[in-house]
MDTraj code that builds the backbone (N, CA, C; nanometers):
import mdtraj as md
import numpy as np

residues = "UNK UNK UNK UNK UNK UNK UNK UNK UNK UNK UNK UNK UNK UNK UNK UNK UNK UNK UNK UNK UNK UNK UNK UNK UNK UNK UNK UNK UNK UNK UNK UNK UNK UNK UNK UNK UNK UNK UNK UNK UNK UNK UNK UNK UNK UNK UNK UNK UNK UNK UNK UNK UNK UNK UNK UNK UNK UNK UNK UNK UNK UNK UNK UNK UNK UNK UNK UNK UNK UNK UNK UNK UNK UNK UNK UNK UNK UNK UNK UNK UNK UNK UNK UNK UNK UNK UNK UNK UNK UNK UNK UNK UNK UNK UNK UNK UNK UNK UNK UNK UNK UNK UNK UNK UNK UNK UNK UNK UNK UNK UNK UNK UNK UNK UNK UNK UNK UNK UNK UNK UNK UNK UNK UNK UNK UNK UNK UNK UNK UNK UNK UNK UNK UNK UNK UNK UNK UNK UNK UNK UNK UNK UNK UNK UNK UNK UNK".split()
xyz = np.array([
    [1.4018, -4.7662, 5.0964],
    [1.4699, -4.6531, 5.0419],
    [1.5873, -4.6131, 5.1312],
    [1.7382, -4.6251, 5.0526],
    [1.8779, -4.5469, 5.1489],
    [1.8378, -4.4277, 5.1670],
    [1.8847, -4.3604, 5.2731],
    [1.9266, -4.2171, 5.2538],
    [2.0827, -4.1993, 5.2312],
    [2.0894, -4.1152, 5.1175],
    [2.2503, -4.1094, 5.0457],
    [2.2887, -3.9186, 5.0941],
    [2.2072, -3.8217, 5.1855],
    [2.2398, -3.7236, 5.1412],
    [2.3380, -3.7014, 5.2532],
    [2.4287, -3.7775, 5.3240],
    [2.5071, -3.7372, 5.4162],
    [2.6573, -3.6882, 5.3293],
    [2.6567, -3.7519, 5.1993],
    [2.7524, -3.7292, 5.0911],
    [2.7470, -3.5834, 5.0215],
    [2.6077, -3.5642, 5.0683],
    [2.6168, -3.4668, 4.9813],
    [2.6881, -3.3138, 5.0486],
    [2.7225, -3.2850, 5.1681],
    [2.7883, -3.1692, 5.1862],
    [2.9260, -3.1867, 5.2086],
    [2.9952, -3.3505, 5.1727],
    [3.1031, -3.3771, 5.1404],
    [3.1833, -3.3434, 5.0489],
    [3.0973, -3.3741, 4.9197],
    [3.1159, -3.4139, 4.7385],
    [3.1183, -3.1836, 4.7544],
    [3.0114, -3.1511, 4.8046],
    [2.9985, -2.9887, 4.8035],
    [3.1488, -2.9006, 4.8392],
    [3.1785, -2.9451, 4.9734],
    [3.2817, -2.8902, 4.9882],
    [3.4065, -2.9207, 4.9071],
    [3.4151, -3.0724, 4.8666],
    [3.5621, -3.1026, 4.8107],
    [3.5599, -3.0474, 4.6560],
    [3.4013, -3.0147, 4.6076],
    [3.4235, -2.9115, 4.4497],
    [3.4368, -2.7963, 4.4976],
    [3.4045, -2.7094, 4.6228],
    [3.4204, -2.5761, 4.6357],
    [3.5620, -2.5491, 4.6360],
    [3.6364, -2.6247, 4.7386],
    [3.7516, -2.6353, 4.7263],
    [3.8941, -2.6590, 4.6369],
    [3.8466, -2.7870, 4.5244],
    [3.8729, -2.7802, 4.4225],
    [3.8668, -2.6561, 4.2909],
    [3.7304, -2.5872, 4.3240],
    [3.7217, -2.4553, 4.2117],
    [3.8323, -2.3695, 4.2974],
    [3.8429, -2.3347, 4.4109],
    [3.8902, -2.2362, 4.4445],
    [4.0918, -2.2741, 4.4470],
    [4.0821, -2.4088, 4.4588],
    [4.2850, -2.4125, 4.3706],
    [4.2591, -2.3949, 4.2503],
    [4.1967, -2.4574, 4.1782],
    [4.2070, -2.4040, 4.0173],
    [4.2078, -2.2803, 4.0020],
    [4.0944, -2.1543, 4.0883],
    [4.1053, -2.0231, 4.0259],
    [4.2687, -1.9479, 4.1118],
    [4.2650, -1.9991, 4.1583],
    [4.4338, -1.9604, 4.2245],
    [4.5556, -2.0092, 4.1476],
    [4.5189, -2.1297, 4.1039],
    [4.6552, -2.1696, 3.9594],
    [4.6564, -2.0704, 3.8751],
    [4.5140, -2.0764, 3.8359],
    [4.5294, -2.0274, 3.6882],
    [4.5402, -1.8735, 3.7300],
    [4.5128, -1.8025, 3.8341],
    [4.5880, -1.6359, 3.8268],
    [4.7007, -1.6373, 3.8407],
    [4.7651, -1.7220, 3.9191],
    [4.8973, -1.7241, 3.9713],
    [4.9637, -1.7516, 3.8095],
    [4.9301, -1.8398, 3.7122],
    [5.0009, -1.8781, 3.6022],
    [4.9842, -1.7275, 3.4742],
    [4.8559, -1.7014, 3.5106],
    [4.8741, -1.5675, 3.4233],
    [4.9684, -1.4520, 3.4541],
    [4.9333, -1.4191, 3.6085],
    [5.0674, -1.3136, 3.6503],
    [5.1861, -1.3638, 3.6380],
    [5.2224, -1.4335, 3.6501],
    [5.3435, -1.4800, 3.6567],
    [5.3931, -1.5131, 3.5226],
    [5.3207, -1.5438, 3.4122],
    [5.3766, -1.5731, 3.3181],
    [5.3177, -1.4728, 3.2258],
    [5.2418, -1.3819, 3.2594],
    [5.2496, -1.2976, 3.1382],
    [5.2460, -1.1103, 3.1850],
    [5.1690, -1.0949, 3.3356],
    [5.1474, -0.9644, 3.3328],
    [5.2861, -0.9421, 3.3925],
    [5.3288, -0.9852, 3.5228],
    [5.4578, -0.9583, 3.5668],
    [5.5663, -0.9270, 3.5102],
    [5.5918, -1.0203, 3.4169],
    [5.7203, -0.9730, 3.3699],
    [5.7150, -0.8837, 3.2419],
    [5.6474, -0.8505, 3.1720],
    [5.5854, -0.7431, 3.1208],
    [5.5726, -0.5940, 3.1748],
    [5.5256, -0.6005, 3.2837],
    [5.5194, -0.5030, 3.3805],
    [5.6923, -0.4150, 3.4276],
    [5.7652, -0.5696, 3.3936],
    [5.9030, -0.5423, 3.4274],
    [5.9706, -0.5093, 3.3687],
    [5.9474, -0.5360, 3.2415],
    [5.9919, -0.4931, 3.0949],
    [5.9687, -0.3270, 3.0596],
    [5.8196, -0.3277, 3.0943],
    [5.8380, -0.1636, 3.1105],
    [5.8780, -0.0967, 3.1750],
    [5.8604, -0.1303, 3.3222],
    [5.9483, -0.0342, 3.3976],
    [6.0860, -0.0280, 3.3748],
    [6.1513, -0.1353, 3.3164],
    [6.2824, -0.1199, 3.3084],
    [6.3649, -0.0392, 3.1923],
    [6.2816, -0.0139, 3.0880],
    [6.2104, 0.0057, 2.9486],
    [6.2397, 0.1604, 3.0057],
    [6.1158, 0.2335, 3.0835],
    [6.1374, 0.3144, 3.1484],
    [6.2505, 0.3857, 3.2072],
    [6.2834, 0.3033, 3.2987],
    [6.4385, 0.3681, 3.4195],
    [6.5438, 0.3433, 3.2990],
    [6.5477, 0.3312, 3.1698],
    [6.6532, 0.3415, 3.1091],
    [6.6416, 0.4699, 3.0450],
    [6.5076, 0.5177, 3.0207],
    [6.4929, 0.6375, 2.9033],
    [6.5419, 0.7642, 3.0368],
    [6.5103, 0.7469, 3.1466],
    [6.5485, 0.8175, 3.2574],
    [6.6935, 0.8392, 3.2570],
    [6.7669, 0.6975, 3.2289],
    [6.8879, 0.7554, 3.2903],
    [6.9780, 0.7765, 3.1755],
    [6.8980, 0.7119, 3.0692],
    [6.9757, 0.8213, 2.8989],
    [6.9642, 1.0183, 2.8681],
    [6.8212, 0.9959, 2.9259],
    [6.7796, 1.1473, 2.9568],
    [6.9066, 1.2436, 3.0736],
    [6.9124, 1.1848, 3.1936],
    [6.9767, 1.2379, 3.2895],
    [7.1397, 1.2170, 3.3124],
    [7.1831, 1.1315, 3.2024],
    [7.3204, 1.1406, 3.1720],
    [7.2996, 1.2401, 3.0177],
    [7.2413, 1.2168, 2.9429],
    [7.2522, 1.3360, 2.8487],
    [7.2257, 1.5269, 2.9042],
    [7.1383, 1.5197, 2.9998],
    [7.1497, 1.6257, 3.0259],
    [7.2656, 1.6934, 3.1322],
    [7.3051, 1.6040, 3.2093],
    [7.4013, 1.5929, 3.2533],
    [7.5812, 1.6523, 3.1907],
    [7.5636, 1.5946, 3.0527],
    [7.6889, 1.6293, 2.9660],
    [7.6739, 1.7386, 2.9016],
    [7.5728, 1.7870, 2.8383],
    [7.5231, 1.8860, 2.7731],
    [7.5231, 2.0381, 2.9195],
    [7.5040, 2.0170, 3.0052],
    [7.5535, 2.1066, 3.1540],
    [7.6511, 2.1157, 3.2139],
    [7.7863, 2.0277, 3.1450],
    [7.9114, 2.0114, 3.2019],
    [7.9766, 2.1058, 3.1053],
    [7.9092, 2.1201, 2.9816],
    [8.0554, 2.2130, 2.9031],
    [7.9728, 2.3734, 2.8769],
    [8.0166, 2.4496, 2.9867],
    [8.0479, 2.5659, 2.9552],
    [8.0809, 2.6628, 2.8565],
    [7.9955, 2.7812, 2.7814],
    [8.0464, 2.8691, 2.6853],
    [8.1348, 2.9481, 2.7519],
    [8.1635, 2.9130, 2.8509],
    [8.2881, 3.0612, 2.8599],
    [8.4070, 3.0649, 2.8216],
    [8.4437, 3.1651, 2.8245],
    [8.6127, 3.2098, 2.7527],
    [8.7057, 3.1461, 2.8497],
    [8.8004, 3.1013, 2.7994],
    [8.9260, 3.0809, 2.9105],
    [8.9117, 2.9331, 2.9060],
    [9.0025, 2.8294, 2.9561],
    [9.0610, 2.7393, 2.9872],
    [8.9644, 2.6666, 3.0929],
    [8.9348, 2.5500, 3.0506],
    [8.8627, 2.4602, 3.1435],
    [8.9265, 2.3115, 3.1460],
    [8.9098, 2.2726, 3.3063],
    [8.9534, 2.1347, 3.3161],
    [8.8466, 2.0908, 3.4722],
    [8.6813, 2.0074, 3.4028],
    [8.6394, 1.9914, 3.5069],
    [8.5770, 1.8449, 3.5163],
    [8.5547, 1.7952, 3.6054],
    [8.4940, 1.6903, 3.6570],
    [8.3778, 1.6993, 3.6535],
    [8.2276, 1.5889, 3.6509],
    [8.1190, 1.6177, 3.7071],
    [8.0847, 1.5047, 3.7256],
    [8.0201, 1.4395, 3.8618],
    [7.9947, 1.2837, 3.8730],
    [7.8404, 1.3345, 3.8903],
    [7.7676, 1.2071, 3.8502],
    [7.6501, 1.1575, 3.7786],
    [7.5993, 1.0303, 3.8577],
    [7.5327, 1.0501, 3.9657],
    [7.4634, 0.9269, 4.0364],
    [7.3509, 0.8484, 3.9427],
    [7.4139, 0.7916, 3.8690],
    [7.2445, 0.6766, 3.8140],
    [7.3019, 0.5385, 3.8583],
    [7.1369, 0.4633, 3.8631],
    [7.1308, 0.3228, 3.9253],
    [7.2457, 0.2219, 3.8417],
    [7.2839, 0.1596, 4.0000],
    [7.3879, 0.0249, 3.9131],
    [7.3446, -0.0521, 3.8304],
    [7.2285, -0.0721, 3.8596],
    [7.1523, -0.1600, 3.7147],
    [7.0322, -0.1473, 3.6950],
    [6.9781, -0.1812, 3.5484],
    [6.8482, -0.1715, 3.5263],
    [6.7994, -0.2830, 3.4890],
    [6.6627, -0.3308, 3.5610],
    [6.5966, -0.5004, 3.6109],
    [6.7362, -0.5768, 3.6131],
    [6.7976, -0.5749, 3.7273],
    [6.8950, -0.6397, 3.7500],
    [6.9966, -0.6631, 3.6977],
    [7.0550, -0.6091, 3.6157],
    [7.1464, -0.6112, 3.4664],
    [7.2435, -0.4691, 3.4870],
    [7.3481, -0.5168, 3.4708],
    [7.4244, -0.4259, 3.4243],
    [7.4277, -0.3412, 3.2771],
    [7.4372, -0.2116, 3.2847],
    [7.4186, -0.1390, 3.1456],
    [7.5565, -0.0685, 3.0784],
    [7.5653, -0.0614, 2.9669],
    [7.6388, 0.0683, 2.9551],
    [7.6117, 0.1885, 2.8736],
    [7.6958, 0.3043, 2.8831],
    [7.6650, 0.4395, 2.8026],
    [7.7665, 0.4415, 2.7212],
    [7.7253, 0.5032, 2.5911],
    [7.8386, 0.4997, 2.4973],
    [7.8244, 0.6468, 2.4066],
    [7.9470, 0.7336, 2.4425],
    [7.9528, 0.8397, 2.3913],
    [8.0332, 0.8679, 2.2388],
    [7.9292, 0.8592, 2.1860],
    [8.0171, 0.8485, 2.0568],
    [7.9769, 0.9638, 1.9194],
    [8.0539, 1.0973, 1.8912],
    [7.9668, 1.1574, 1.7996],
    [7.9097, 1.2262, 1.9065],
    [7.8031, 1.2999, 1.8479],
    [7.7077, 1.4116, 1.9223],
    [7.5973, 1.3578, 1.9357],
    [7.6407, 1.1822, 2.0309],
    [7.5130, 1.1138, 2.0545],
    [7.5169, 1.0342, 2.1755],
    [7.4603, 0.9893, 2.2315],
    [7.4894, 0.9133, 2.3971],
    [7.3452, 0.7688, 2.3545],
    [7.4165, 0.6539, 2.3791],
    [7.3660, 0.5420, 2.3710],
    [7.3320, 0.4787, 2.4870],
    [7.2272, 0.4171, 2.5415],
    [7.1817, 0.3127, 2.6148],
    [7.1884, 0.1635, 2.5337],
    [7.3269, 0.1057, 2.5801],
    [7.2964, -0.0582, 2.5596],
    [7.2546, -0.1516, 2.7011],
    [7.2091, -0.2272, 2.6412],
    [7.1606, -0.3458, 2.8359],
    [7.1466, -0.4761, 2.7363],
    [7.1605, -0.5440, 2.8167],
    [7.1357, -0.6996, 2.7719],
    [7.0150, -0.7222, 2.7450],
    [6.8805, -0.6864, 2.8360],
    [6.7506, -0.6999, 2.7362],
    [6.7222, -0.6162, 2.5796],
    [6.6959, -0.6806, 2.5761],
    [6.6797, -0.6078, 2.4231],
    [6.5929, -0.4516, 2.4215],
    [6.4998, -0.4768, 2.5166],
    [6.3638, -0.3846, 2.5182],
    [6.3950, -0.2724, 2.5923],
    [6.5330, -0.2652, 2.6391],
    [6.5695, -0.1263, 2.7253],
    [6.6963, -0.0960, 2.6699],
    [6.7100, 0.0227, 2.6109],
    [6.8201, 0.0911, 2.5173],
    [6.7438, 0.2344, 2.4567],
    [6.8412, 0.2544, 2.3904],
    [6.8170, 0.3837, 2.3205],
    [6.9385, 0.4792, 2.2379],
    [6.8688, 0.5603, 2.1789],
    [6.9987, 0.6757, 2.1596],
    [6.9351, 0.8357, 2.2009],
    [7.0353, 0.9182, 2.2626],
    [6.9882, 1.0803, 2.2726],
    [7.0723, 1.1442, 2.1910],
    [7.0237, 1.2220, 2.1169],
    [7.1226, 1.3118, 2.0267],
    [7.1434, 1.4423, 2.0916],
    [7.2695, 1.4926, 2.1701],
    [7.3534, 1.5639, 2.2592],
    [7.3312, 1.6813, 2.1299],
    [7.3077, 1.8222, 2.2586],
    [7.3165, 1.9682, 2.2125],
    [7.4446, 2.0109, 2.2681],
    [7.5570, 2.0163, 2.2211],
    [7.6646, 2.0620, 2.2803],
    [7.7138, 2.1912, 2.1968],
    [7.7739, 2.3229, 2.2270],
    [7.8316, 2.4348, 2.1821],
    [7.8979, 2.3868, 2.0982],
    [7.9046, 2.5072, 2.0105],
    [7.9874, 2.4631, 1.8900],
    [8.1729, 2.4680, 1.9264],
    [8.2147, 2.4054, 1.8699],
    [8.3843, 2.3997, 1.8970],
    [8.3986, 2.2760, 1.9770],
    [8.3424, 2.2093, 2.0820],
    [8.3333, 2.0934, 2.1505],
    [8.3083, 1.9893, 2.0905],
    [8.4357, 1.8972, 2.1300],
    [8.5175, 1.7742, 2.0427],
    [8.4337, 1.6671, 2.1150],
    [8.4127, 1.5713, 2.1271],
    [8.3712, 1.4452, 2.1576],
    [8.4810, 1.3846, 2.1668],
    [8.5318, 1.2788, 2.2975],
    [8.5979, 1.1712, 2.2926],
    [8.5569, 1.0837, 2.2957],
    [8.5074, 0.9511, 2.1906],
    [8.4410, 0.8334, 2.1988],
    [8.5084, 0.7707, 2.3714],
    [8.3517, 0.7298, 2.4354],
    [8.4018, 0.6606, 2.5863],
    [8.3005, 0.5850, 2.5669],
    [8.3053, 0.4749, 2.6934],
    [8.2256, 0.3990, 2.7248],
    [8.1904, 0.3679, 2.8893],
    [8.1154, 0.4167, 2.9281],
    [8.0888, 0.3715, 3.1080],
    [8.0183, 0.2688, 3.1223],
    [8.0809, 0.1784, 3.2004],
    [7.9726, 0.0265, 3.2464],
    [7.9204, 0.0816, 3.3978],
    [7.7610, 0.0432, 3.4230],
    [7.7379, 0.0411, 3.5709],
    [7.7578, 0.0029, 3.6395],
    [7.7441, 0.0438, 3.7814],
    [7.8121, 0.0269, 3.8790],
    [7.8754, 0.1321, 3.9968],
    [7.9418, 0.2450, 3.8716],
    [8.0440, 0.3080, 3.9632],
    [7.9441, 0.4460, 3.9282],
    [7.9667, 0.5340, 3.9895],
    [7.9353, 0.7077, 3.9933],
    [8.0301, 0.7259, 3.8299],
    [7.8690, 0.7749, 3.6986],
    [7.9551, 0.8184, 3.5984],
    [8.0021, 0.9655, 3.6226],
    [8.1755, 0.9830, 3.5321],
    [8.1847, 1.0871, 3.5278],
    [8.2168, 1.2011, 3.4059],
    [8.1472, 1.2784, 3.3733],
    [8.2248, 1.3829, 3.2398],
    [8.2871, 1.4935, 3.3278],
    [8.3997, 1.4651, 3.2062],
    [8.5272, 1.5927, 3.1914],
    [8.5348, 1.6349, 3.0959],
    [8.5026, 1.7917, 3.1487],
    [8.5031, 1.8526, 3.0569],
    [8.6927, 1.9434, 3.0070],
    [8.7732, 1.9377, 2.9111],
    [8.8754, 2.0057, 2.9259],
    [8.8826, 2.1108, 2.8119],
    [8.9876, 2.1975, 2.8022],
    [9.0459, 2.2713, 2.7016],
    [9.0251, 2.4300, 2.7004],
    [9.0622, 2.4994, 2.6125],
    [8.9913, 2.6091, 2.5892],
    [8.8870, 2.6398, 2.5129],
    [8.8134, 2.7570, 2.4982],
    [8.6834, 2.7194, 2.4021],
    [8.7027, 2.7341, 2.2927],
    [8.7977, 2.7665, 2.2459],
    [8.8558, 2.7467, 2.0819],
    [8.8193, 2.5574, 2.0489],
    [8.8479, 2.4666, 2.1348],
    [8.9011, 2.3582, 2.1449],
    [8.8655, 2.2474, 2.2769],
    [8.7309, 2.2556, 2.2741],
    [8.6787, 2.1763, 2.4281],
    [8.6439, 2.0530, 2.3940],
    [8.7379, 1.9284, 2.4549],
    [8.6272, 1.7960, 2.4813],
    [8.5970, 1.7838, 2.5968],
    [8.4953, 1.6560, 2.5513],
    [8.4436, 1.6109, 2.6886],
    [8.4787, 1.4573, 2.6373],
    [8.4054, 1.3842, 2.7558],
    [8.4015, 1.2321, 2.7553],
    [8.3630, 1.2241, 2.8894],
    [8.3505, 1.0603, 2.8683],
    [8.2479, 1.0249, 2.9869],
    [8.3643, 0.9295, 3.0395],
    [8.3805, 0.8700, 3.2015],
    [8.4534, 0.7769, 3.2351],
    [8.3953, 0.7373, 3.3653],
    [8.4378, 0.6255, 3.4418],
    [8.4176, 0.5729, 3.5569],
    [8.4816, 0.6883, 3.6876],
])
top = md.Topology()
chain = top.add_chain()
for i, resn in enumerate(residues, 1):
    res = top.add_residue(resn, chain, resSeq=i)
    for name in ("N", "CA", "C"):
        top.add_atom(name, md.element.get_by_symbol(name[0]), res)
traj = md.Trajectory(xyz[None], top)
């Protein structure tokens, strides 16, 4: 009779080892291919409704009911990009747009502005500090958005 069991804590370790790359592929292939960038999608999904929110409120706080003649500036710190992408805002109407190249981060806010206040269709790309100006008298006030 051989004795064969010197194999046997060989054959043991090289399947323990073997299970334990397989269970490391296969998490690594799930995060990576499905929770991660998902994860990224929302957050980015997210930091856009943020910075549609905080440039709309932003414009809607730049124009003043008061009497008399206005000509003002207001710059607006939001991020140069969202998940790595450049965005833009588009003021058009008594409405402020989020476009981005992913599809899944955009939007529209529909702007509360005083009555008599004109809209100048603009467009800001990220990057730079946005800014609204507000001008005119209140018979007759626009705004718009610019770099």
């Amino acid at each position: 009779m051989a004795d064969e069991r010197a194999m046997t804590p060989v054959i043991s370790k090289t399947l323990t080892i073997s299970i334990v790359v397989l269970y490391i592929a296969g998490m690594t292939t799930i995060l990576l291919g499905g929770v991660v960038p998902e994860y990224r999608s929302t957050a980015g999904a997210e930091l856009g409704d943020r910075v549609l929110v905080t440039a709309g409120e932003s414009i809607e706080q730049s124009v003043p009911e008061a009497n008399g003649t206005v000509d003002s500036n207001r710059t607006v710190d939001l991020p140069p990009t969202i998940r790595n992408q450049q965005y833009e805002l588009e003021l058009a109407g008594d409405s402020l747009r989020l476009h981005h190249p992913d599809r899944r981060i955009g939007g529209e806010l529909a702007l509360s502005l005083p009555p008599r206040t004109a809209v100048t269709n603009a467009t800001w790309r990220s990057g730079t500090d946005l800014t609204v100006r507000v001008r005119g008298p209140a018979e007759n006030r626009t705004v718009t958005i610019h770099e």
